[in-house]
C-alpha positions as CSV (number, residue, x, y, z in Angstrom):
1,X,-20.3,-14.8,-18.9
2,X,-23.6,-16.1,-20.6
3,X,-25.7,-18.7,-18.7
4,X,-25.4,-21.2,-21.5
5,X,-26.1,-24.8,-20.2
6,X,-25.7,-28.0,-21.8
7,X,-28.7,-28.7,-23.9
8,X,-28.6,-25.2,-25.2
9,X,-25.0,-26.1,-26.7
10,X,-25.9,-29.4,-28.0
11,X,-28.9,-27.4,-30.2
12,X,-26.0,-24.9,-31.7
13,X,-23.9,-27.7,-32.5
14,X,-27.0,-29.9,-34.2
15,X,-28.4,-26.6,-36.3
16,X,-24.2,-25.7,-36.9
17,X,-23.8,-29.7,-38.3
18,X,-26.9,-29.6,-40.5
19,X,-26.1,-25.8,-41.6
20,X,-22.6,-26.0,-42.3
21,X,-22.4,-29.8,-43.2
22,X,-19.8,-32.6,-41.8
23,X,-16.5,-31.4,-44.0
24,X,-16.5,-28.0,-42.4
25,X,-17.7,-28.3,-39.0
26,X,-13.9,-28.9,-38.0
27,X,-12.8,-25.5,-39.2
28,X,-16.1,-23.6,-38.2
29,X,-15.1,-24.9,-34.4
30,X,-11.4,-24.3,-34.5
31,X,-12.1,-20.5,-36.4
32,X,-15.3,-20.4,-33.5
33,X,-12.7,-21.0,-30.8
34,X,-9.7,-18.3,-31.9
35,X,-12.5,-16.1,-31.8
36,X,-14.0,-16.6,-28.4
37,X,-10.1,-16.7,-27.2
38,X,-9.3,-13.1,-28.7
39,X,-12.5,-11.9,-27.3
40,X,-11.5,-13.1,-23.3
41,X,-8.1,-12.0,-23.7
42,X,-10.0,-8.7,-24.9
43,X,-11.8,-8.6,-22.0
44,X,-9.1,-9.7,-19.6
45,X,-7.0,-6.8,-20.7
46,X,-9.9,-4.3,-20.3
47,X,-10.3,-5.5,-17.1
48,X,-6.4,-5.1,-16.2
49,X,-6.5,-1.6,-17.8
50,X,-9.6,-0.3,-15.4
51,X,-7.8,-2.0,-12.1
52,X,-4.9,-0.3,-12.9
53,X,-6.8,3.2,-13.3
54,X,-8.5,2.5,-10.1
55,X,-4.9,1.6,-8.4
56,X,-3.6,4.9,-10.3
57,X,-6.4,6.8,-8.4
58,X,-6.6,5.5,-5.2
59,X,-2.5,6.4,-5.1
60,X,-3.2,9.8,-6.2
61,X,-5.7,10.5,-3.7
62,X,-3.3,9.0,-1.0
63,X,-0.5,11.5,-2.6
64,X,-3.0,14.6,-2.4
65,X,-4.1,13.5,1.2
66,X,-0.7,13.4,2.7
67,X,0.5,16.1,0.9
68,X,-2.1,18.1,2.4
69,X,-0.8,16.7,6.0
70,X,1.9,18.2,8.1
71,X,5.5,17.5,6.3
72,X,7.6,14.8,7.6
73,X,10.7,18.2,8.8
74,X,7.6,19.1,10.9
75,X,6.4,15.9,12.6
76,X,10.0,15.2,13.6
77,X,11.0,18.1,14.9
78,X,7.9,18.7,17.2
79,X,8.6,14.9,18.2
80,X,12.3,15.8,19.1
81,X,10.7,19.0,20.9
82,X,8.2,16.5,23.0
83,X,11.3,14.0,23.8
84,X,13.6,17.3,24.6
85,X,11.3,18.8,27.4
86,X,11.4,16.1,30.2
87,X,15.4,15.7,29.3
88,X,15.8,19.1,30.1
89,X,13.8,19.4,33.2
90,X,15.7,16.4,34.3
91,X,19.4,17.8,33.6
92,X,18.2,21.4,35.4
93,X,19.6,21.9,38.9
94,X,17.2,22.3,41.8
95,X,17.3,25.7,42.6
96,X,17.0,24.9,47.2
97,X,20.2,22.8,47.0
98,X,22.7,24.5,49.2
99,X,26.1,25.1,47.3
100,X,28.3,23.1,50.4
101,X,26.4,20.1,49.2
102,X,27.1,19.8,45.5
103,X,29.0,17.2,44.0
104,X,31.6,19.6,43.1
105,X,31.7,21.1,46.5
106,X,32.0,17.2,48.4
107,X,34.7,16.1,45.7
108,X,36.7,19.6,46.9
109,X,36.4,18.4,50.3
110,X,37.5,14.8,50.4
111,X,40.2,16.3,47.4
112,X,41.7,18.5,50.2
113,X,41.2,16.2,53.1
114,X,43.5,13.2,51.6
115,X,45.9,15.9,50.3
């Protein structure tokens, strides 16, 4: 957070010692510390709150973008239409196919030939 290095934390506590005085230094530390801990868990949670704003907004913009996309009904119909059209050119008769040569025509045959 603050570039504090060694030396400059060894002054504080010198001018803390001569200020404050031996019987207090103790307390002024443990006090010094609750404080410092309140104020990162302050900060943490700030931190938490904005991420989870930013997450709230990105998923909001995702809703609004695919709500402004094609519905789902729409995408799989059309999809069933695509798969449809070679099933049903497939399952068409051919329309030079003499009617003596049908399936239905040869099973009549061989029908009435063993019978």
């Amino acid at each position: 957070m603050f570039d504090i290095g060694f030396w400059e934390l060894a002054l504080v506590g010198v001018v803390a010692l001569l200020v404050v005085g031996p019987e207090r230094l103790p307390g002024l530390a443990r006090t010094t510390g609750m404080w410092v801990g309140r104020a990162r868990r302050f900060v943490s949670g700030v931190k938490a709150d904005i991420d989870r704003e930013i997450a709230a907004d990105e998923l909001k913009k995702a809703l609004a973008k695919q709500a402004g996309s094609e519905s789902l009904y729409d995408i799989i119909e059309e999809t069933k239409q695509t798969i449809m059209e070679p099933q049903d050119e497939a399952s068409a008769p051919e329309p030079d196919v003499d009617a003596d040569d049908s399936p239905a025509a040869v099973t009549h045959k061989t029908h009435d030939a063993s019978g």
